[in-house]
OpenMM code with the backbone's topology and positions (N, CA, C; nanometers):
from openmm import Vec3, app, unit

residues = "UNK UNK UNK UNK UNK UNK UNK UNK UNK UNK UNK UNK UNK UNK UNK UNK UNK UNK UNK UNK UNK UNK UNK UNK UNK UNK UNK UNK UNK UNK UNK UNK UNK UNK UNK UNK UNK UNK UNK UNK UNK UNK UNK UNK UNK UNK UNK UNK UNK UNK UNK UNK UNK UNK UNK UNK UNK UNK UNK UNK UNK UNK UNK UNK UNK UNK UNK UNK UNK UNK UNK UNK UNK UNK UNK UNK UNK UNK UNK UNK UNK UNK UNK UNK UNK UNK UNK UNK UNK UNK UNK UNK UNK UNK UNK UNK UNK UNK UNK UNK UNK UNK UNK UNK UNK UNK UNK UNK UNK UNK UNK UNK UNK UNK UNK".split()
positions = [
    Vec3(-6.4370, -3.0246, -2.3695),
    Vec3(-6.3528, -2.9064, -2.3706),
    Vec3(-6.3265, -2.8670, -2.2251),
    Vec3(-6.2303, -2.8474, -2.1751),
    Vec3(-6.1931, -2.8257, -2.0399),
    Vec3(-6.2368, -2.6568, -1.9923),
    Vec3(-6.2675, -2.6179, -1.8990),
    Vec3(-6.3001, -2.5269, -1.8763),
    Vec3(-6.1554, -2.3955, -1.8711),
    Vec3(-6.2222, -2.2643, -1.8772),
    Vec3(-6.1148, -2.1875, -1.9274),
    Vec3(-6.0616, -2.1879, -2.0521),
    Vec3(-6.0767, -2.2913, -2.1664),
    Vec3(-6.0688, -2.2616, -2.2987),
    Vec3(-6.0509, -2.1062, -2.3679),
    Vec3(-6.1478, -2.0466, -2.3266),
    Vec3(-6.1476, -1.9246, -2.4109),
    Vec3(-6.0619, -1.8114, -2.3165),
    Vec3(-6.0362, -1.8620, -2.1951),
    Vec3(-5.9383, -1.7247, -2.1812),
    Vec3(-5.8206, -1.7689, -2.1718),
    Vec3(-5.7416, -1.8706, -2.2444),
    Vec3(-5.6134, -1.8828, -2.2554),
    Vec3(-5.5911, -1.8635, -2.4288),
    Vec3(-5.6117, -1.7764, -2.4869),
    Vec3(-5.5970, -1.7539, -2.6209),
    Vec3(-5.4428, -1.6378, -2.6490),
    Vec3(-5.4218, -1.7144, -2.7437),
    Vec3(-5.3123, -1.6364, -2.8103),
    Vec3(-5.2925, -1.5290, -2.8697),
    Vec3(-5.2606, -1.4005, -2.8698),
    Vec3(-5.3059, -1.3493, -2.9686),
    Vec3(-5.2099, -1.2485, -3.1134),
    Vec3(-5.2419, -1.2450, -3.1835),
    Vec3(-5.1467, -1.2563, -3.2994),
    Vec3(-5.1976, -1.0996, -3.3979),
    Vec3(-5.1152, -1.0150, -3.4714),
    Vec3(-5.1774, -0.9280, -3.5369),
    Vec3(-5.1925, -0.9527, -3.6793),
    Vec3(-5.2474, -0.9353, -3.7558),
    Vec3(-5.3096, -0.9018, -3.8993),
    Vec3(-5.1970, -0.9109, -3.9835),
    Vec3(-5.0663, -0.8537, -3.9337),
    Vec3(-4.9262, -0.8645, -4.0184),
    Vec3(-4.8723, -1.0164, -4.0129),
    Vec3(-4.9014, -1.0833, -3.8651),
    Vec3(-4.8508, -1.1858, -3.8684),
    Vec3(-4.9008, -1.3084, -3.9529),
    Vec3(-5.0068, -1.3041, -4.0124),
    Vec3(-5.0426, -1.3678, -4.1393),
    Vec3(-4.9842, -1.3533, -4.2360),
    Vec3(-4.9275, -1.5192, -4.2725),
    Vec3(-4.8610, -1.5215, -4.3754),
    Vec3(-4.9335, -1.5653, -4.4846),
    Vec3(-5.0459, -1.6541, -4.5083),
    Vec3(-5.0724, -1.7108, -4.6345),
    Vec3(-5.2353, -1.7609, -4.5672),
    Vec3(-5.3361, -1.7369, -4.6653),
    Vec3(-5.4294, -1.8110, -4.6081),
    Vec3(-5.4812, -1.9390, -4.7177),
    Vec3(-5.5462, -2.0254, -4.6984),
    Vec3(-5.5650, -2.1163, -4.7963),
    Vec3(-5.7122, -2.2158, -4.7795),
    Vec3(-5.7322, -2.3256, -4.8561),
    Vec3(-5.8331, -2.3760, -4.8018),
    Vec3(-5.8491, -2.4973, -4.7001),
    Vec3(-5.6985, -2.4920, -4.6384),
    Vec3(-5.6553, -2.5832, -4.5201),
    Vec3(-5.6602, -2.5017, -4.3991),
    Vec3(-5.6228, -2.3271, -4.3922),
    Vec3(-5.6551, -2.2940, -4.2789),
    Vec3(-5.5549, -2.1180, -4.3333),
    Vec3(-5.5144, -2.1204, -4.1864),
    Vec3(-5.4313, -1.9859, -4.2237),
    Vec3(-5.2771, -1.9827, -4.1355),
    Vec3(-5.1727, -1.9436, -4.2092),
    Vec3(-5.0457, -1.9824, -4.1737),
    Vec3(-4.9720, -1.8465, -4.1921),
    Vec3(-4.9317, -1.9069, -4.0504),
    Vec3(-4.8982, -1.8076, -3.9693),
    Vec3(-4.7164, -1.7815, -4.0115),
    Vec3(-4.6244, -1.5979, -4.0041),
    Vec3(-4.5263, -1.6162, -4.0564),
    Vec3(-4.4327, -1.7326, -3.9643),
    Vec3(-4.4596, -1.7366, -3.8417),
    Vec3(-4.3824, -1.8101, -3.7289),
    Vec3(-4.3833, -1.9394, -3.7606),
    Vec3(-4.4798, -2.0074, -3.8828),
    Vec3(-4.4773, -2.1344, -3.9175),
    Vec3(-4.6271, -2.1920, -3.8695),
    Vec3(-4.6623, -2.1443, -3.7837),
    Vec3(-4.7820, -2.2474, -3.7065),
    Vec3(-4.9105, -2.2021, -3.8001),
    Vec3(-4.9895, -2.3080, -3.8127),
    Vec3(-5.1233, -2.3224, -3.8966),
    Vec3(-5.2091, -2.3346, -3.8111),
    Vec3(-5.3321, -2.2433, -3.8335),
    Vec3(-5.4498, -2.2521, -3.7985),
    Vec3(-5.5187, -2.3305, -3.8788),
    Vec3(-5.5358, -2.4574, -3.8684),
    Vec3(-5.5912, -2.5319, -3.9203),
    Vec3(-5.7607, -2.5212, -3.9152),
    Vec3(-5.8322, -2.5039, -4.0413),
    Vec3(-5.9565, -2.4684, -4.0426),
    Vec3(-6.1153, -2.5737, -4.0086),
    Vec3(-6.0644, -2.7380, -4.0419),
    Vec3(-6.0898, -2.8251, -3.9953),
    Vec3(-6.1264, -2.8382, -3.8616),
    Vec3(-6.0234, -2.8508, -3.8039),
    Vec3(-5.9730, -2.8514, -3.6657),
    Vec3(-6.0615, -2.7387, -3.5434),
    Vec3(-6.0641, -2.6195, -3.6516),
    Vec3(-6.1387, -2.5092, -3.5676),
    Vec3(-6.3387, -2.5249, -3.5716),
    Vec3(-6.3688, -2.6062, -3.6779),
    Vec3(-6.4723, -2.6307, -3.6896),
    Vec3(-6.5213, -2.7237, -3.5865),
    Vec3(-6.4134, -2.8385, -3.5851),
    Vec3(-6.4430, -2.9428, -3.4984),
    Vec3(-6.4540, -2.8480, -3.3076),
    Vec3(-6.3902, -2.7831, -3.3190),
    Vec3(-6.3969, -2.7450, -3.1638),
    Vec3(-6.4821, -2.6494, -3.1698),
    Vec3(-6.5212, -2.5427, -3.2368),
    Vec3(-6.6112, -2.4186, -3.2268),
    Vec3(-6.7419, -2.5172, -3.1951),
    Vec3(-6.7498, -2.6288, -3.3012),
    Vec3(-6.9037, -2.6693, -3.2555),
    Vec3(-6.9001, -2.7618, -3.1628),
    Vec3(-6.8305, -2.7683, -3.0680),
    Vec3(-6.8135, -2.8673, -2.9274),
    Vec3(-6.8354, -2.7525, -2.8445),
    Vec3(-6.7833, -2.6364, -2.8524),
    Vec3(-6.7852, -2.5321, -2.7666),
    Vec3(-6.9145, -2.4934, -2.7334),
    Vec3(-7.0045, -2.4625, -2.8476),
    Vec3(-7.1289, -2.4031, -2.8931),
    Vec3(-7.2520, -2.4659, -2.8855),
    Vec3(-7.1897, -2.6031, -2.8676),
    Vec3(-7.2726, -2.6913, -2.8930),
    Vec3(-7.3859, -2.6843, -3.0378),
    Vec3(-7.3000, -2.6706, -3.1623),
    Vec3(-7.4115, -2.6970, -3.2775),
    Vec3(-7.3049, -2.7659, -3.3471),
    Vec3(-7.3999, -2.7817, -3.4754),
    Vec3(-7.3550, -2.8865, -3.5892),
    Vec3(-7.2469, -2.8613, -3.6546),
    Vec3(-7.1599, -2.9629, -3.6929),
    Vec3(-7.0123, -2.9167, -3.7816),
    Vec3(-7.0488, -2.8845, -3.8942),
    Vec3(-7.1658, -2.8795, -3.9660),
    Vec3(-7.2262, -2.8709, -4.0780),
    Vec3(-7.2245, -2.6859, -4.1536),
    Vec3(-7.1861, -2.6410, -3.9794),
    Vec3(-7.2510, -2.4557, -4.0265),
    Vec3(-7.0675, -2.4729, -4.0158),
    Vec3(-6.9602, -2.5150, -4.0804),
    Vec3(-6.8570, -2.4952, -4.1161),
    Vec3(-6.8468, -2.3577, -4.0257),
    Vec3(-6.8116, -2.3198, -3.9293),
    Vec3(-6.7706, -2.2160, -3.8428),
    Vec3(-6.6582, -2.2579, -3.8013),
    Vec3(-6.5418, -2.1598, -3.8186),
    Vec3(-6.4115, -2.1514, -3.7535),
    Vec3(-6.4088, -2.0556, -3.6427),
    Vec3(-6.4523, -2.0209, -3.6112),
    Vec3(-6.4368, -1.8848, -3.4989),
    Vec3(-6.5473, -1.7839, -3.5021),
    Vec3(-6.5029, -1.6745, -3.4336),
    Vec3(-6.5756, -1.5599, -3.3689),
    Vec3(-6.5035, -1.4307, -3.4516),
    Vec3(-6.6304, -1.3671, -3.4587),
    Vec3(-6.5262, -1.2345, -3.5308),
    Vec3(-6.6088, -1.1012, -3.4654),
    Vec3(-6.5058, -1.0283, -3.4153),
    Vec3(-6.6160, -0.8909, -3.4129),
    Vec3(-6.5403, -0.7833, -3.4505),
    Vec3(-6.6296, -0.6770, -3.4916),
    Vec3(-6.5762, -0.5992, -3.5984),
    Vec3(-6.5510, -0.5039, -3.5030),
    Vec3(-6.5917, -0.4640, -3.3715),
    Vec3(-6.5664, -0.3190, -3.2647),
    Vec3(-6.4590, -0.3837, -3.1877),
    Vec3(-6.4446, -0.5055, -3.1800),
    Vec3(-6.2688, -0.5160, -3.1482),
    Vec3(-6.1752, -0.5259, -3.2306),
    Vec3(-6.2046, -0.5623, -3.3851),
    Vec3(-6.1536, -0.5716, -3.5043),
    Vec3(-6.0565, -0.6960, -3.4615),
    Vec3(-6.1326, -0.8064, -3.4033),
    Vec3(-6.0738, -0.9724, -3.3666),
    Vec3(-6.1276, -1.0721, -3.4152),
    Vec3(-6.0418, -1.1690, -3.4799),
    Vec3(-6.1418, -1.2886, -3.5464),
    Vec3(-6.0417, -1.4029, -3.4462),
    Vec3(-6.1403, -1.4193, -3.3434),
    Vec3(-6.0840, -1.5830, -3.2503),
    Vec3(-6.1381, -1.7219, -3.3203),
    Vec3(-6.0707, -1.7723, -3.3035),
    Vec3(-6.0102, -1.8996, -3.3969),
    Vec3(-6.0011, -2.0162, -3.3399),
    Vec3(-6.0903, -2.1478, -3.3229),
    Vec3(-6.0849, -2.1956, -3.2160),
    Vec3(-5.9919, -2.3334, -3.2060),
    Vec3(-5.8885, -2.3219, -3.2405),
    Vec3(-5.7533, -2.4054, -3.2400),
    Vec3(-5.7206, -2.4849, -3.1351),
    Vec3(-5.7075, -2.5654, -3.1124),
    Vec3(-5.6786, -2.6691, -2.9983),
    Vec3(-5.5028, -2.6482, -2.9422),
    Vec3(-5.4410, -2.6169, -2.8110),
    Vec3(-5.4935, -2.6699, -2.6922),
    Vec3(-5.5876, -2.5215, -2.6971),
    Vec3(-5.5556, -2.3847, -2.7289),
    Vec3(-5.6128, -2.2763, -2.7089),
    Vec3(-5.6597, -2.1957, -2.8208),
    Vec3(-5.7104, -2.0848, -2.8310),
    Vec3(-5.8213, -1.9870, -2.9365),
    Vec3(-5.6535, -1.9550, -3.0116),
    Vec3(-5.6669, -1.8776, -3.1378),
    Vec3(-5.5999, -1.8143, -3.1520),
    Vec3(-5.6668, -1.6711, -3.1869),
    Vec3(-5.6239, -1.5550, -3.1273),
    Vec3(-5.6968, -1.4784, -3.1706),
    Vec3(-5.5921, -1.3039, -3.2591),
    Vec3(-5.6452, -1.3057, -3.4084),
    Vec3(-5.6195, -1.2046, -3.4758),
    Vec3(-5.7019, -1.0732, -3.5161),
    Vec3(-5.5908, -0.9896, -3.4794),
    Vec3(-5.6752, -0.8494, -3.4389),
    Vec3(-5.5879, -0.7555, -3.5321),
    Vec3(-5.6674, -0.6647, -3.6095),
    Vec3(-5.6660, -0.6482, -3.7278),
    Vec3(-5.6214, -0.4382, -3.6348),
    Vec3(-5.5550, -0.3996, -3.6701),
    Vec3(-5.5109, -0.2785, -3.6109),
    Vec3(-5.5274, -0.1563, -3.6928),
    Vec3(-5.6386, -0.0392, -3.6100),
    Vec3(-5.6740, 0.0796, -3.6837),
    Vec3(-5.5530, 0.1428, -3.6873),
    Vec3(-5.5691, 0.2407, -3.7564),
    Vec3(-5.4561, 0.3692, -3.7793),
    Vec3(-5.5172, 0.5026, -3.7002),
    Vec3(-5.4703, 0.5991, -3.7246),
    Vec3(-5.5208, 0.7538, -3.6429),
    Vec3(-5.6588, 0.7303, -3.7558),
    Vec3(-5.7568, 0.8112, -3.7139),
    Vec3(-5.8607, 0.8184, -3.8069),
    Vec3(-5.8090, 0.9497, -3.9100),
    Vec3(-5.7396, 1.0135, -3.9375),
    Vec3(-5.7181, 1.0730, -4.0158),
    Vec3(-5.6762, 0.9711, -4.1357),
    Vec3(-5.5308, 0.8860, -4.0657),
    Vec3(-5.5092, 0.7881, -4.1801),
    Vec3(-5.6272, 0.6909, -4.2280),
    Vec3(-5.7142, 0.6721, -4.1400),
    Vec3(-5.8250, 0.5361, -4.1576),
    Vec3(-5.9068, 0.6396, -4.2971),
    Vec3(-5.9550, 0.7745, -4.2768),
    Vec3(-6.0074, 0.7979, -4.3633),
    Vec3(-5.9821, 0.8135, -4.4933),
    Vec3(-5.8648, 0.8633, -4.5268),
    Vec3(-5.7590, 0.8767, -4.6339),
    Vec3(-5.6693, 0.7063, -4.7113),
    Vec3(-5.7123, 0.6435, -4.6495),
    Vec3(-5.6510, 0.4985, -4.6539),
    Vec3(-5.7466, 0.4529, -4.7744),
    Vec3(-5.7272, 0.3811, -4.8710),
    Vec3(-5.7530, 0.2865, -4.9572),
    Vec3(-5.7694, 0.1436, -4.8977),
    Vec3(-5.7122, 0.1123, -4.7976),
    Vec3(-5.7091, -0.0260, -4.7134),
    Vec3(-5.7200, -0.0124, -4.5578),
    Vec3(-5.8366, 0.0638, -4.4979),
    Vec3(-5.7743, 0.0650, -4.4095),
    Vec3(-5.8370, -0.0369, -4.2986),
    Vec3(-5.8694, -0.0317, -4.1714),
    Vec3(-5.8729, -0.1703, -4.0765),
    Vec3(-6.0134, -0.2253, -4.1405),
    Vec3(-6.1127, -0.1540, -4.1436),
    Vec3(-6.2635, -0.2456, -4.1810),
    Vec3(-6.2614, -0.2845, -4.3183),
    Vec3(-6.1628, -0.2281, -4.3887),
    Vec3(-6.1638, -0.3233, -4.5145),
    Vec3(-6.0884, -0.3867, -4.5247),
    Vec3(-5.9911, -0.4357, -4.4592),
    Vec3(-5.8908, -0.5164, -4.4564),
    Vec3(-5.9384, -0.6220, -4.3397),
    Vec3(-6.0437, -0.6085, -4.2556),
    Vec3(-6.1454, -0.7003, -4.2056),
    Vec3(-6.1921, -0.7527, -4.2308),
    Vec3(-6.2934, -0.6976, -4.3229),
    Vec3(-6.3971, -0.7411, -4.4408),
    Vec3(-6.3226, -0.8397, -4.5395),
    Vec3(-6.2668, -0.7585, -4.6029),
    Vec3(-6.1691, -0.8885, -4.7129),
    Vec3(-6.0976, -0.9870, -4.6281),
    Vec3(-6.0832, -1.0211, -4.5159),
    Vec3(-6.0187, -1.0951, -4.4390),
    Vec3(-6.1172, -1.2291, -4.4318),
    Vec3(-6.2427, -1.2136, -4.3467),
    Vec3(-6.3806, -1.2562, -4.3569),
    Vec3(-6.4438, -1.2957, -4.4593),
    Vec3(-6.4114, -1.2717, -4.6295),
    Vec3(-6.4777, -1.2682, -4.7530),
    Vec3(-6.3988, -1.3823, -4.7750),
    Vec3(-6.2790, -1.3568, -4.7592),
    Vec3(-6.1487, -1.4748, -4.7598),
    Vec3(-6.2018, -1.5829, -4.7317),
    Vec3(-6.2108, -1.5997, -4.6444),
    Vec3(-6.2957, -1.8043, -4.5249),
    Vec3(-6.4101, -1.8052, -4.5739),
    Vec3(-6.4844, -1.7151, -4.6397),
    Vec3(-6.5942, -1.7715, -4.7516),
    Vec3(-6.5809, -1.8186, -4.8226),
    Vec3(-6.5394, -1.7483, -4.8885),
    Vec3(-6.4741, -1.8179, -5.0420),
    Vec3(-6.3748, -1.9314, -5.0466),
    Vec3(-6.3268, -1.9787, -4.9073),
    Vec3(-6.2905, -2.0833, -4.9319),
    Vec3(-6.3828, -2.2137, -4.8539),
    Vec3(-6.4885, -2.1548, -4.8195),
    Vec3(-6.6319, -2.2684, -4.7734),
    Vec3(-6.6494, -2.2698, -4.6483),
    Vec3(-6.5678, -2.1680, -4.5746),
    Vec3(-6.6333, -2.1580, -4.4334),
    Vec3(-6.6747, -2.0269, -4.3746),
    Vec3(-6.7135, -2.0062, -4.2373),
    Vec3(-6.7472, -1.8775, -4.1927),
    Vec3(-6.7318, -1.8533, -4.0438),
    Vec3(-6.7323, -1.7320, -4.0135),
    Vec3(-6.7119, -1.7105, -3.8412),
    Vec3(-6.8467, -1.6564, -3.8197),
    Vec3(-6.8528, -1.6542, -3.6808),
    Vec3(-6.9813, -1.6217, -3.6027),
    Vec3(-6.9813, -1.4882, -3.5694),
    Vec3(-7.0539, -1.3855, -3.6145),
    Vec3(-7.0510, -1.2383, -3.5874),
    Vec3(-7.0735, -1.2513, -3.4714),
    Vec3(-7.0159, -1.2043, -3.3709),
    Vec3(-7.0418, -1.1660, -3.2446),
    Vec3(-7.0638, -0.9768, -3.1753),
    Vec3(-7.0668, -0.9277, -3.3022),
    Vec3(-7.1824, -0.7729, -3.2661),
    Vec3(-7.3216, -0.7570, -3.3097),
] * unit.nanometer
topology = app.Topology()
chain = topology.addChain("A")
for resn in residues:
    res = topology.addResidue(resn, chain)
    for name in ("N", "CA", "C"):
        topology.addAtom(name, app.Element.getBySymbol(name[0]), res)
């Protein structure tokens, strides 16, 4: 992995997800985060086994799940509202995090909490 990897990342919001699946997550602009692909590099990065199926990094106090996509990260960041709306919301950023995260489980993989 060439150095500087992680600070040339892309970064994309929560709307710009178009479809997620058990190939990766696709984006409305067309481009796929291929979930494979992110396994293979997260554990080159990390140096551990492809076995702990890890696609990325997620933290919940930046509300960002980085994605480790080849040539660069992609990283999606999930956007609060005023806390008046966050409280009154039925959906609002940490549950629309959470179910985001529950998502790449249920389809057999996982990200690395990073808080």
């Amino acid at each position: 992995m060439e150095d500087g990897y992680l600070e040339g990342a892309v970064w994309y919001s929560e709307n710009d997800v178009a479809s997620t699946d058990r190939h990766g997550i696709t984006l409305k602009n067309g481009y796929v985060i291929e979930f494979d692909e992110c396994v293979r590099t997260w554990s080159e990065v990390y140096g551990m086994p492809e076995n702990m199926k890890c696609v990325g990094d997620r933290d919940i106090t930046e509300m960002t799940f980085m994605f480790f996509t080849l040539p660069r990260p992609v990283i999606i960041r999930f956007r609060k509202e005023s806390r008046i709306r966050e409280f009154f919301s039925k959906l609002g950023a940490e549950k629309r995090f959470h179910g985001f995260q529950r998502k790449i489980v249920e389809l057999g993989y996982t990200t690395f909490d990073l808080t």
